[in-house]
The first five atom37 places (N, CA, C, CB, O) and aatype in JSON, in Angstrom:
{
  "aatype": [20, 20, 20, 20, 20, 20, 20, 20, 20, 20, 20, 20, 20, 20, 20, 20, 20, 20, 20, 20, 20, 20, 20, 20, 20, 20, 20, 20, 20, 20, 20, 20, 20, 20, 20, 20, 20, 20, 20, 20, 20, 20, 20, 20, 20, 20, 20, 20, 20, 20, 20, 20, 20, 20, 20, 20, 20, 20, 20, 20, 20, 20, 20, 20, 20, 20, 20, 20, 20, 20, 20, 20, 20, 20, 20, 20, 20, 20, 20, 20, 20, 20],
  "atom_mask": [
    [1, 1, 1, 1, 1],
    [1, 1, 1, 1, 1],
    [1, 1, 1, 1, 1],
    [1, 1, 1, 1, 1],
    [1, 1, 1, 1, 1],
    [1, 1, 1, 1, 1],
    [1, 1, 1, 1, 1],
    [1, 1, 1, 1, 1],
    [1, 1, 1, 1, 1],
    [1, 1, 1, 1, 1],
    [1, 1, 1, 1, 1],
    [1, 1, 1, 1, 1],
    [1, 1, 1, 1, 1],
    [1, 1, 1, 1, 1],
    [1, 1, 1, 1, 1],
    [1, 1, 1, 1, 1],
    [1, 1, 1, 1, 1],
    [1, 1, 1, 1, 1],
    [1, 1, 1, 1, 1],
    [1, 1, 1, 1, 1],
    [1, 1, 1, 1, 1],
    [1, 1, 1, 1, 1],
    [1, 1, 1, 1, 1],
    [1, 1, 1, 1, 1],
    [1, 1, 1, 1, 1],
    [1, 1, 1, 1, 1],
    [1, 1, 1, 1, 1],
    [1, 1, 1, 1, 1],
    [1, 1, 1, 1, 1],
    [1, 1, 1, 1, 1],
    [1, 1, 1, 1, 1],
    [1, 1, 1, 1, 1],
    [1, 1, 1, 1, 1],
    [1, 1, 1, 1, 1],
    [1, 1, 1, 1, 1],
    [1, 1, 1, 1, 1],
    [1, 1, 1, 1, 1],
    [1, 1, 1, 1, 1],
    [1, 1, 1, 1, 1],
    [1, 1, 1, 1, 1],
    [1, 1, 1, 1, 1],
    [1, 1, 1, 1, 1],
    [1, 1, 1, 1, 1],
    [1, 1, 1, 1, 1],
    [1, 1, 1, 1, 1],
    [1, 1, 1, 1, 1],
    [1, 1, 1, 1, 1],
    [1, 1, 1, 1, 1],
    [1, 1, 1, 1, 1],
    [1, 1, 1, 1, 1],
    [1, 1, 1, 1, 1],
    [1, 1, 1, 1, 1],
    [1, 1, 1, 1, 1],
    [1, 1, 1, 1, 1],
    [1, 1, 1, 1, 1],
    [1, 1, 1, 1, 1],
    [1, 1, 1, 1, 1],
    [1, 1, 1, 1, 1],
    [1, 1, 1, 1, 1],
    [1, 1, 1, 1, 1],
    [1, 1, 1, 1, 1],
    [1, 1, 1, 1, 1],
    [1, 1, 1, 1, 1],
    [1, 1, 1, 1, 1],
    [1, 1, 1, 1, 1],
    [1, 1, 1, 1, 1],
    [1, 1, 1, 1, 1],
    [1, 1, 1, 1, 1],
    [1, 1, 1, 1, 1],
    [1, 1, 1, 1, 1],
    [1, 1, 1, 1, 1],
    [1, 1, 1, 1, 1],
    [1, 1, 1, 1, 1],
    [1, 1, 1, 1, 1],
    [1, 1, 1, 1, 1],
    [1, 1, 1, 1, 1],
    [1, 1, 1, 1, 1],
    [1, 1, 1, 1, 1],
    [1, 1, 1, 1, 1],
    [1, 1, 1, 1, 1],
    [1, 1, 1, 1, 1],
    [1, 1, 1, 1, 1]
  ],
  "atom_positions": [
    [[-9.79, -0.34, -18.44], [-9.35, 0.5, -17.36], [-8.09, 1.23, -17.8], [-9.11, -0.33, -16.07], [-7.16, 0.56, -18.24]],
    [[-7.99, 2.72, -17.72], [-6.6, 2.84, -17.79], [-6.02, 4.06, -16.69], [-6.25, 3.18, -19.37], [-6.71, 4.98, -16.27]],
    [[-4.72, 3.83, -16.37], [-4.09, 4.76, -15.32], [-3.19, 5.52, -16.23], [-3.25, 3.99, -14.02], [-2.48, 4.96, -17.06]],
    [[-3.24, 7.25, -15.99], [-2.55, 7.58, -16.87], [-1.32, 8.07, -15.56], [-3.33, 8.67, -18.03], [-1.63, 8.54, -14.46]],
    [[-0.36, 7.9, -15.9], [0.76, 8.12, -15.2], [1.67, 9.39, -15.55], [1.46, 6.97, -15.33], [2.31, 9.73, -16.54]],
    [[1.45, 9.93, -14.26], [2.0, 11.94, -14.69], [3.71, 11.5, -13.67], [0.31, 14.09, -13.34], [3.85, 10.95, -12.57]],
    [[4.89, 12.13, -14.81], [5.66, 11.68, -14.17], [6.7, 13.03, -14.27], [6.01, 10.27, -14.63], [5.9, 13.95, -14.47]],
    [[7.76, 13.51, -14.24], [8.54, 14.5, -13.94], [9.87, 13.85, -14.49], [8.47, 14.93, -12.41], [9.94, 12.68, -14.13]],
    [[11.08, 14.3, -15.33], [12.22, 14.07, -16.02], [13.15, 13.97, -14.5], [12.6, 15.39, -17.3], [13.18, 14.99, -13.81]],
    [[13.97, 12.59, -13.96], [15.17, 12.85, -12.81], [14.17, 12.22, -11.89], [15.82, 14.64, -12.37], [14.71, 11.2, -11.46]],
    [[12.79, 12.37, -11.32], [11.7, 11.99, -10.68], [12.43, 10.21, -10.19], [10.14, 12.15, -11.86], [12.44, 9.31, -11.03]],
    [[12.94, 10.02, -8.85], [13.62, 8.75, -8.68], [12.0, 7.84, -8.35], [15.04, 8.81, -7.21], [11.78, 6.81, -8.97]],
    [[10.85, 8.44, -7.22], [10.03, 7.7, -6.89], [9.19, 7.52, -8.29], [9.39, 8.2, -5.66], [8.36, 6.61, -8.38]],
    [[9.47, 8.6, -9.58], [8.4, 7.87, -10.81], [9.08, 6.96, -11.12], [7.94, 8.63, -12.2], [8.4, 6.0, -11.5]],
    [[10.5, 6.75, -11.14], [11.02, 5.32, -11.7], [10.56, 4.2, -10.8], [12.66, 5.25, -11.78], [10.5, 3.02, -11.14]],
    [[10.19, 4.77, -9.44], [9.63, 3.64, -8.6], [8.53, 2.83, -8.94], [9.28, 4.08, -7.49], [8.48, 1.61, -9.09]],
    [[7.37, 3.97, -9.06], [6.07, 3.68, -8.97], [5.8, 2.81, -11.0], [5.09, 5.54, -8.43], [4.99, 1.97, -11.4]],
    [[6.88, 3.54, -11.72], [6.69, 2.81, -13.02], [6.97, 1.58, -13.41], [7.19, 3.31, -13.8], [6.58, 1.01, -14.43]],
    [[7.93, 1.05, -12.2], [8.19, -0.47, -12.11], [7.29, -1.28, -11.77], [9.06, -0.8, -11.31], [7.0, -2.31, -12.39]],
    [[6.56, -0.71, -10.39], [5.38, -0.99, -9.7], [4.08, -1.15, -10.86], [5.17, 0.25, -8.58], [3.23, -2.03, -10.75]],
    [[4.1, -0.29, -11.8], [3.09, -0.38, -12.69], [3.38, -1.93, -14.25], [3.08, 1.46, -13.27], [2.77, -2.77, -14.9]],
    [[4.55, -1.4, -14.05], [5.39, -2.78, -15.18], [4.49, -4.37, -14.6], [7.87, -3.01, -14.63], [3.94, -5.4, -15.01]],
    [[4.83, -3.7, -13.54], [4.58, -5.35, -12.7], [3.34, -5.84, -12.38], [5.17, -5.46, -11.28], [3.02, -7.03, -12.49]],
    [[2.63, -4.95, -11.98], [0.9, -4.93, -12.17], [0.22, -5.42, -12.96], [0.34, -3.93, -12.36], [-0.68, -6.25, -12.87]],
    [[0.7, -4.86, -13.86], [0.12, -5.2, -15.28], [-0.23, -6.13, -16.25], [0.55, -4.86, -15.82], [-1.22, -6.34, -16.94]],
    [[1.07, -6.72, -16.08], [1.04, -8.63, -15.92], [-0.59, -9.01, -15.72], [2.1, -9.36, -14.12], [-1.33, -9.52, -16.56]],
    [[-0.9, -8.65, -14.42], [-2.29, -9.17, -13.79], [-3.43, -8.88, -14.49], [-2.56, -8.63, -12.47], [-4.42, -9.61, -14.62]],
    [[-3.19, -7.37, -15.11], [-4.69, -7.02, -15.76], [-4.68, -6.28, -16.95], [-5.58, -6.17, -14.83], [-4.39, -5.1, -17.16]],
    [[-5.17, -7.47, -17.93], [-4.71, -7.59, -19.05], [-5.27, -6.48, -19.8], [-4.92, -8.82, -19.55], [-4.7, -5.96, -20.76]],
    [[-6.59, -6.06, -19.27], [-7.38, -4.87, -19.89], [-6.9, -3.29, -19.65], [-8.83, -4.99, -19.31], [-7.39, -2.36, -20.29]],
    [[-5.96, -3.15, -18.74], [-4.96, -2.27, -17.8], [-4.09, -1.14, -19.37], [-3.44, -3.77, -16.63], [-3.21, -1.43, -20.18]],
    [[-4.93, 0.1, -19.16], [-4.23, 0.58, -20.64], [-3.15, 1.75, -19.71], [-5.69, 1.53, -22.16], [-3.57, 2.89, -19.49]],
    [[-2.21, 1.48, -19.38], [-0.93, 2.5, -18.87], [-0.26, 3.71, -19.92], [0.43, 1.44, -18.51], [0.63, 3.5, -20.75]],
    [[-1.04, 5.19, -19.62], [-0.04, 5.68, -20.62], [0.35, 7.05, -19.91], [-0.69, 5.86, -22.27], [-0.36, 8.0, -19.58]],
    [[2.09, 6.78, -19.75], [2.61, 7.48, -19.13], [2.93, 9.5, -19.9], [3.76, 6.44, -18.85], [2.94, 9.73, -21.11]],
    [[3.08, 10.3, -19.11], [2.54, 11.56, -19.12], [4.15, 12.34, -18.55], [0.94, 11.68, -18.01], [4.54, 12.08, -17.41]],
    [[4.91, 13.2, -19.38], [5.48, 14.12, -18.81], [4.64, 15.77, -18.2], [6.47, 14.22, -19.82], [4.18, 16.63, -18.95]],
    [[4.65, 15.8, -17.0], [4.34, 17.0, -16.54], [4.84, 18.09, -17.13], [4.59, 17.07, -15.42], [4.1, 19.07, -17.19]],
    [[6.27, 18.18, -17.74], [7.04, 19.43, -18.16], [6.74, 19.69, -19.3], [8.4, 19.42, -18.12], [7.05, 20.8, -19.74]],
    [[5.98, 18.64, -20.23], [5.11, 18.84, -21.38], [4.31, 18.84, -21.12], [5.02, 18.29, -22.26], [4.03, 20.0, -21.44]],
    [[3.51, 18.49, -20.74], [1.81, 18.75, -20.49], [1.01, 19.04, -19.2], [1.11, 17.57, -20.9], [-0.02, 18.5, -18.79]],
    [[1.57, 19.78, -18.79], [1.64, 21.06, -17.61], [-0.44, 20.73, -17.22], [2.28, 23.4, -18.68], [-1.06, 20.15, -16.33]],
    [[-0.72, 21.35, -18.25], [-1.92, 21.29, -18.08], [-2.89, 19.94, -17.39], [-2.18, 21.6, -19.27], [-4.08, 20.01, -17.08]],
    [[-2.04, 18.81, -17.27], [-2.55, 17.81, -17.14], [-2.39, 17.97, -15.02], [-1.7, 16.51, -18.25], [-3.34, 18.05, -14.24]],
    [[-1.07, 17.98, -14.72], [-0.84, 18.44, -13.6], [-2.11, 19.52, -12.46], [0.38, 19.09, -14.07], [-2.51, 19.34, -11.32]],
    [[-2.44, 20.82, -13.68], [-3.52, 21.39, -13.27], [-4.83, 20.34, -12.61], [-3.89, 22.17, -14.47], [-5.16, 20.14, -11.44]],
    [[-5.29, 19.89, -13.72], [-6.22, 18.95, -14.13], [-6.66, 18.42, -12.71], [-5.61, 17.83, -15.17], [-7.61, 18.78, -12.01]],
    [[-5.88, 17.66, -12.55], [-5.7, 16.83, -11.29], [-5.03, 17.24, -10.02], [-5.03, 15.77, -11.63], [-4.98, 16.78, -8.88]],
    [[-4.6, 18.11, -10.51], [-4.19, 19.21, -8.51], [-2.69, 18.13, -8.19], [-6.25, 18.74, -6.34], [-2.39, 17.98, -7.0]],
    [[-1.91, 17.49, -9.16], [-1.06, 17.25, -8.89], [0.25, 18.12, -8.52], [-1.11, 16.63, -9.55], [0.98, 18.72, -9.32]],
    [[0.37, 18.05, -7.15], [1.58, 18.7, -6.5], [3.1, 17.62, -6.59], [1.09, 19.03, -4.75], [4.32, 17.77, -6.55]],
    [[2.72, 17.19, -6.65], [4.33, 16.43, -6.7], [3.95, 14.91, -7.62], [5.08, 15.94, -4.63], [2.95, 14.19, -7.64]],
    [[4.87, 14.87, -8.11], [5.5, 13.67, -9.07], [5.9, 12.55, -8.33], [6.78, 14.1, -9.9], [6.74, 12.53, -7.43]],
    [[5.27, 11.65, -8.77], [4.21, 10.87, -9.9], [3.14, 11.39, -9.36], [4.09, 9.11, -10.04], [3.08, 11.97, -8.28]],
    [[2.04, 11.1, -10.33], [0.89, 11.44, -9.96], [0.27, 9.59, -11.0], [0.39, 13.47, -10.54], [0.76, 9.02, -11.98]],
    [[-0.76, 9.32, -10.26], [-1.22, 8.13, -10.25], [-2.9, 8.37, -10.64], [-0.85, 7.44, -8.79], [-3.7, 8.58, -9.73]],
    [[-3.32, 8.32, -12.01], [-4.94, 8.63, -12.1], [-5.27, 7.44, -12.72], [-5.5, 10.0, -12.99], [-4.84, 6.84, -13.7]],
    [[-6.03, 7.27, -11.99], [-7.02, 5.65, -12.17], [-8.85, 6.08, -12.85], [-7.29, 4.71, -9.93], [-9.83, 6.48, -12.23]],
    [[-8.71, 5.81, -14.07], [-10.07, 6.44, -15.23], [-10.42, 7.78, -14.57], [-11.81, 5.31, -15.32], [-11.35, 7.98, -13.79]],
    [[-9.94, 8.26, -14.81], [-10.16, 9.49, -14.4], [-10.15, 10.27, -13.34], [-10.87, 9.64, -14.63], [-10.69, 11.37, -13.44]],
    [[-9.5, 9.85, -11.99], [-9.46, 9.7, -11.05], [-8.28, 10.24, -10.31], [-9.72, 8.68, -11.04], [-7.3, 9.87, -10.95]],
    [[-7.94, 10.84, -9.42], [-6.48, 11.1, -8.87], [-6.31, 10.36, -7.83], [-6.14, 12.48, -8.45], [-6.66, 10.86, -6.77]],
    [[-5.66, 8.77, -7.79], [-5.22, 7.79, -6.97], [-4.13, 8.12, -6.01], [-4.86, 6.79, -7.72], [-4.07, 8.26, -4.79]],
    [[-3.57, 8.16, -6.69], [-2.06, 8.82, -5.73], [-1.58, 9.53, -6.14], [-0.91, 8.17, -5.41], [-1.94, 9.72, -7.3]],
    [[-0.06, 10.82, -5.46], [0.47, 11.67, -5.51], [1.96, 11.13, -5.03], [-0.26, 12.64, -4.9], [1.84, 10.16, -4.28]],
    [[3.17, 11.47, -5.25], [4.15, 11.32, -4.77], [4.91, 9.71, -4.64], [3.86, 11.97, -3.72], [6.13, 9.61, -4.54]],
    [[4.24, 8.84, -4.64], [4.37, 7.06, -4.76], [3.17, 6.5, -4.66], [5.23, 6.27, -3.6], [2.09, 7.1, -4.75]],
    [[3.36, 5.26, -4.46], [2.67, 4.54, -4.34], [3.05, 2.69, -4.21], [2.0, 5.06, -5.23], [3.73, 2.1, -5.04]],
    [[2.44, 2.06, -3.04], [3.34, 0.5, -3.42], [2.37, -0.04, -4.04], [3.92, -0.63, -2.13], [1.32, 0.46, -4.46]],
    [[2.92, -1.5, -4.11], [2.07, -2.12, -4.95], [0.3, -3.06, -4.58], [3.15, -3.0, -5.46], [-0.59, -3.48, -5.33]],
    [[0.51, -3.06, -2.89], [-0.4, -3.36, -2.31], [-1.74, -2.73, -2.44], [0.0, -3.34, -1.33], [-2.81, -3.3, -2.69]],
    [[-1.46, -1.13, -2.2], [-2.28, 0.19, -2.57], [-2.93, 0.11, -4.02], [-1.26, 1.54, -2.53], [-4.12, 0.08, -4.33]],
    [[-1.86, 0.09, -4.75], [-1.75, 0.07, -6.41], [-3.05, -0.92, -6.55], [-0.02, -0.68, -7.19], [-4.15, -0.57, -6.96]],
    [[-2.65, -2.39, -6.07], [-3.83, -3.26, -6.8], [-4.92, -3.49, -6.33], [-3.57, -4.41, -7.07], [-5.76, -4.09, -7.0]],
    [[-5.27, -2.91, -4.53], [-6.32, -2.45, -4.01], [-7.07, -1.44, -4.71], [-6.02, -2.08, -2.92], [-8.12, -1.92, -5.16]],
    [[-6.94, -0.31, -4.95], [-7.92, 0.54, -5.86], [-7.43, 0.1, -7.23], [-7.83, 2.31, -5.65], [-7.79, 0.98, -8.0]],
    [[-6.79, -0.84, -7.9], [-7.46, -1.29, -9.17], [-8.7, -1.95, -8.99], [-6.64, -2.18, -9.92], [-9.86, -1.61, -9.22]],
    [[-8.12, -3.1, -8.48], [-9.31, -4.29, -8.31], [-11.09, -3.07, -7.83], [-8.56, -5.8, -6.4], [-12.28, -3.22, -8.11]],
    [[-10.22, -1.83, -6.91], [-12.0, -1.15, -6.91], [-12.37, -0.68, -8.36], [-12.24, 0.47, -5.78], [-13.36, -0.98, -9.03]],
    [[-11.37, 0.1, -8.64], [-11.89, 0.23, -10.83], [-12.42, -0.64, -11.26], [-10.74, 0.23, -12.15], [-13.38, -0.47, -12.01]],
    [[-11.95, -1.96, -10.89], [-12.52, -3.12, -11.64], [-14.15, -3.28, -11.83], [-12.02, -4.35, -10.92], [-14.94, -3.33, -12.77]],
    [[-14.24, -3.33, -9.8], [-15.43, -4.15, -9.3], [-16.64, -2.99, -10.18], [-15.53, -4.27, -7.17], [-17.85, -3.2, -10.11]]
  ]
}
């Protein structure tokens, strides 16, 4: 499974949601996290119709926009999973 994480430079809720992901992760060991500057790779933002930072894509997927907790977070993992 992996979430690629679109994040923005100063972005206080991506430092949020990247802790949130630190911590997750622990749980699922197969969990490939690879985080994404928007101001470099602009195109990725397109991609996914991300309007605001963080942006949260689960295999390919646009999960969340703007945050996310951790309740949310491991509810649509565990659906990636199933």
């Amino acid at each position: 499974m992996k979430v690629d994480f679109l994040t923005m430079p100063g972005c206080s809720h991506c430092a949020f949601v990247k802790g949130v992901l630190a911590k997750v992760k622990a749980d699922y060991p197969d969990l490939e996290v690879v985080e994404h500057d928007m101001t470099e790779e602009p195109e990725l933002a397109g991609q996914y119709m991300v309007m605001s930072a963080p942006g949260v894509v689960i295999d390919g997927e646009l999960a969340f926009t703007g945050g996310v907790d951790e309740a949310e977070l491991r509810e649509r993992l565990d659906q990636a999973q199933a």
